[in-house]
C-alpha positions, 0 to 999 in steps of 0.5 A, a space after each residue: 500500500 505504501 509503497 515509498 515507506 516500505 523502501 524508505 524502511 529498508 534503506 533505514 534498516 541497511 543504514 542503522 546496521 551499517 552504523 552498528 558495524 561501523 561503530 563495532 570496528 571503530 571500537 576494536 580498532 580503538 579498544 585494547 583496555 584503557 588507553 594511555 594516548 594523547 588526550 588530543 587523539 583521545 577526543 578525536 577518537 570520541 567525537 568521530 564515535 559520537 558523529 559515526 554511531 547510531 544512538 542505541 549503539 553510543 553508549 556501547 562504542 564509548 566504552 569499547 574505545 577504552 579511553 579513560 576519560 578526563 575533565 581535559 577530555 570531556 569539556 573540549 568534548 562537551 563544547 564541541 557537540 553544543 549545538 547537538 544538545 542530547 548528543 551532548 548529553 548522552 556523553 555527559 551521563 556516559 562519563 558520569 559514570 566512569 571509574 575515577 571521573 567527576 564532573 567539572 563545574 564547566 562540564 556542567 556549564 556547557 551542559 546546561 548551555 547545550 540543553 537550554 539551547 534546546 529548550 529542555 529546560 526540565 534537564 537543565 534544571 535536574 542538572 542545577 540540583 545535581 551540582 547543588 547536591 555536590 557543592 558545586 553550583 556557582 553564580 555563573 550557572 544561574 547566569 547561563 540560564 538567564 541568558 537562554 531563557 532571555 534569548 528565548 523570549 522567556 523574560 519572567 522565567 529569566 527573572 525567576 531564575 535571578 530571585 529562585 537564587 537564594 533557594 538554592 543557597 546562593 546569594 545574588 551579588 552584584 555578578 548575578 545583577 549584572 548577568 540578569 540585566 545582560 541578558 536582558 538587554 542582549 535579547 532586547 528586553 532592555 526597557 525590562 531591564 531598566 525597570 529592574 536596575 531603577 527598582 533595585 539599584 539602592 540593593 547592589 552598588 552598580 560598578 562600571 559594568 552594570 552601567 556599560 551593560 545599560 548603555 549597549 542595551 540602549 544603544 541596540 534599542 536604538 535609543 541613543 539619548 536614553 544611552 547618553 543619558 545612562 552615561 552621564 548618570 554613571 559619571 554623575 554616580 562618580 563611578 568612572 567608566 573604564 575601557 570597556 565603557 568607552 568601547 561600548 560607548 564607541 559602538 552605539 554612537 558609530 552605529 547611530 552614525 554619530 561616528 564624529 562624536 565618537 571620536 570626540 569620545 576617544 579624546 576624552 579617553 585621551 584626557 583621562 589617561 585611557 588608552 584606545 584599544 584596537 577595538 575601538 579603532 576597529 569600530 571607527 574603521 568599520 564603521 568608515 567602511 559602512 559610511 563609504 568613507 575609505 580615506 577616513 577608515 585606512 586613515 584612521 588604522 594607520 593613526 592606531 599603528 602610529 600610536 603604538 597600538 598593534 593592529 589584531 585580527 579584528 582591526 584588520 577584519 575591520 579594514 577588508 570589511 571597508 575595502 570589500 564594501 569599496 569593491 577594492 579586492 586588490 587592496 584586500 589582498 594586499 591587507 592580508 599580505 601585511 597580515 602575513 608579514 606581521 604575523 597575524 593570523 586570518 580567522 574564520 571571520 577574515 575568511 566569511 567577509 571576503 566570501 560574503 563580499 564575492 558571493 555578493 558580487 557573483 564571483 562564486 568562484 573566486 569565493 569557493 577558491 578561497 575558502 579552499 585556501 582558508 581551511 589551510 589556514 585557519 578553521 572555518 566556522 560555522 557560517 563558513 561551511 553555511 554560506 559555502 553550502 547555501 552557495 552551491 545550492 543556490 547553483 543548483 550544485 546539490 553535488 558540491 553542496 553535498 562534498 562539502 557537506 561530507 567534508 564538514 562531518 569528516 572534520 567532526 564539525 557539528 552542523 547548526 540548525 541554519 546550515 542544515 535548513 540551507 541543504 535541505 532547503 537546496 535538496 527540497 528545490 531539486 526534488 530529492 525528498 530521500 536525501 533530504 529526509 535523511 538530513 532532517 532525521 539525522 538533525 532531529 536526532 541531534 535533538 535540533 528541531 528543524 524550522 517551521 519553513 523547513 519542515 514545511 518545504 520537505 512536507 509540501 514535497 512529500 505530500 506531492 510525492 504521495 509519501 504522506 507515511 515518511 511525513 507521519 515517520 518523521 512528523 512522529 521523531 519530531 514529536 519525541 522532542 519537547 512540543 515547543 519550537 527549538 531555537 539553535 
């Protein structure tokens, strides 16, 4: 009767057994006892396991690698897999329970970051009890998850958790005020976080960084007066504002196009003893850049070397970004042959801007040929693999997208809900339902729950295709999974 849905198992089944194999040599060849290797090779070891096994096998594959495992091995771990929350977790319970092996308290904050990206909050919350049964639960903790709930849009959640603090023993300090208002204002609930500063600021001294935190808030609203007028209460308050104060203050004048204003900031630095830091000079030769003021922003790098500032990657960031938006590739190439000669290393984001700028050009090409060169050279990131990806699909290459693709899983780089989107997006256009849901089973079983207008697209697709019981398989994995979106 269902024609599809009985191949599709078949494929499924080949594919499962062919993981549990797979997962059974890796440990043979991996497993003579417990290892003494390098713990570099100790965590290849485990996160090419944990890409290549089925779930039902991990726990299985693990132990047979024979590695004795350590907080120098599972925290590298545990921040590679963080956008695959219950990947992640399948590991954290594994290593809980090895011979001579306790958690650390940053195992436990990668975990808790992991699975509140997921929404599964429930854990998290199991997690926070678990680290005040062992005496081990710190501000930071509570700060993580007030920054998740706020980037979720879970402001009196994110609340909650600051006042529930003294349930749990901890006191809130000064450090957990200014996390709470943080992560407010960073998921632009700043008038919220206004609201709780006024109300409580006579219950915690505010230091330079409870004001810095208000005045960037304020400054992504955009509401530059409101800014201003949190910096003239700071200095009034006599607290001093200090580089990072400056630095933000930079940044919200330079992104409201006060950038003549800002540089009347630096001079005030000037007065008060304060040096400029490179990243304020990155910010005025960024923002040049975005104004088509070229002469201004080389002008302004060149000023940073003369006054004895080392120019970072992120300055010179800052200066192909202007050249890139100038068109000027020729002078890029020069920056990056100054780089060379300095001794600065290119990153992933020196890397993404020069693509971006090609892509957006239409010289696709030429971007491909540099990430080629870039991934000799630094470690891409995850918008690198993305834009590299969502390129080819855009050419209709789904081949070179899927090369890509292979090669990502191969450098045991775990994909991100955005860069899955993009190839099943691409493999939807192209018709090829199998592969792509494939994909969106694989992400599901990461626990990254895809996008509406992803699913949609592959269920408008299987719908076409008359394959409504591959959408009932996978509508049913989805729902193992919490019922509220995920975000990634």
């Amino acid at each position: 009767m269902f024609p599809h849905f009985c191949y599709n198992s078949c494929i499924e089944k080949y594919r499962r057994l062919h993981k549990h194999t797979l997962c059974r040599l890796l440990a043979r060849l991996y497993s003579s006892g417990e290892q003494t290797v390098p713990v570099s090779d100790s965590i290849k070891i485990i996160c090419k396991t944990m890409m290549t096994c089925h779930t039902l096998a991990l726990e299985t594959a693990l132990d047979q690698t024979g590695i004795r495992i350590s907080p120098e091995i599972a925290e590298p771990v545990l921040r590679r897999f963080e956008n695959a929350g219950m990947l992640a977790y399948r590991f954290f319970e594994w290593a809980s329970k090895q011979r001579n092996y306790v958690h650390s308290v940053r195992a436990y904050h990668s975990m808790i970051e992991s699975l509140a990206k997921i929404r599964q909050y429930q854990m998290v919350w199991d997690l926070v009890n678990a680290m005040r049964n062992k005496e081990i639960l710190n501000v930071e903790a509570f700060c993580i998850i007030m920054r998740k709930y706020a980037r979720a849009q879970k402001v009196e959640e994110a609340v909650y958790t600051f006042n529930v603090m003294e349930k749990y023993n901890m006191k809130p300090n000064v450090a957990a005020f200014n996390g709470l208002l943080s992560a407010l204002c960073k998921s632009k609930n700043v008038r919220k976080a206004q609201e709780i500063f006024d109300n409580m600021k006579d219950q915690f001294v505010p230091d330079s960084k409870t004001y810095s935190i208000l005045i960037e808030g304020w400054g992504r609203a955009p509401n530059l007066p409101k800014a201003r007028e949190i910096y003239r209460e700071m200095i009034d308050s006599g607290c001093i504002p200090d580089e990072v104060t400056y630095s933000i203050m930079v940044d919200v004048l330079c992104k409201a196009g006060r950038v003549d204003e800002a540089v009347e900031i630096v001079k005030e630095m000037d007065y008060n003893n304060c040096k400029p830091s490179s990243f304020i000079y990155s910010v005025l030769v960024h923002t040049y850049g975005v104004e088509n003021r070229i002469e201004d922003a080389v002008s302004t790098f060149l000023e940073m070397e003369r006054n004895g500032v080392m120019a970072d990657v992120a300055a010179y960031n800052a200066l192909i970004s202007a050249f890139c938006k100038a068109n000027k590739m020729k002078n890029v190439y020069r920056v990056l042959k100054d780089m060379d000669l300095k001794g600065v290393n290119p990153n992933s984001r020196t890397c993404n801007i020069i693509i971006n700028s090609l892509i957006g050009r239409g010289e696709t090409d030429e971007a491909f040929k540099i990430f080629r060169r870039m991934i000799k050279v630094c470690e891409p990131d995850v918008d690198s693999y993305t834009m590299i990806i969502k390129m080819f699909c855009g050419r209709k290459e789904l081949d070179m997208a899927l090369k890509i693709w292979k090669y990502m899983k191969k450098k045991q780089f775990v994909p991100s809900m955005h860069t899955f989107s993009v190839l099943i997006n691409g493999l939807c256009q192209i018709g090829n339902a199998t592969q792509a849901c494939v994909l969106l089973e694989e992400m599901i079983e990461k626990g990254i729950r895809p996008s509406g207008a992803t699913f949609g697209r592959l269920r408008h697709l299987l719908i076409k295709e008359g394959r409504k019981d591959v959408l009932k398989f996978l509508q049913e994995k989805m729902n193992l999974l919490v019922k509220e979106p995920l975000c990634d």
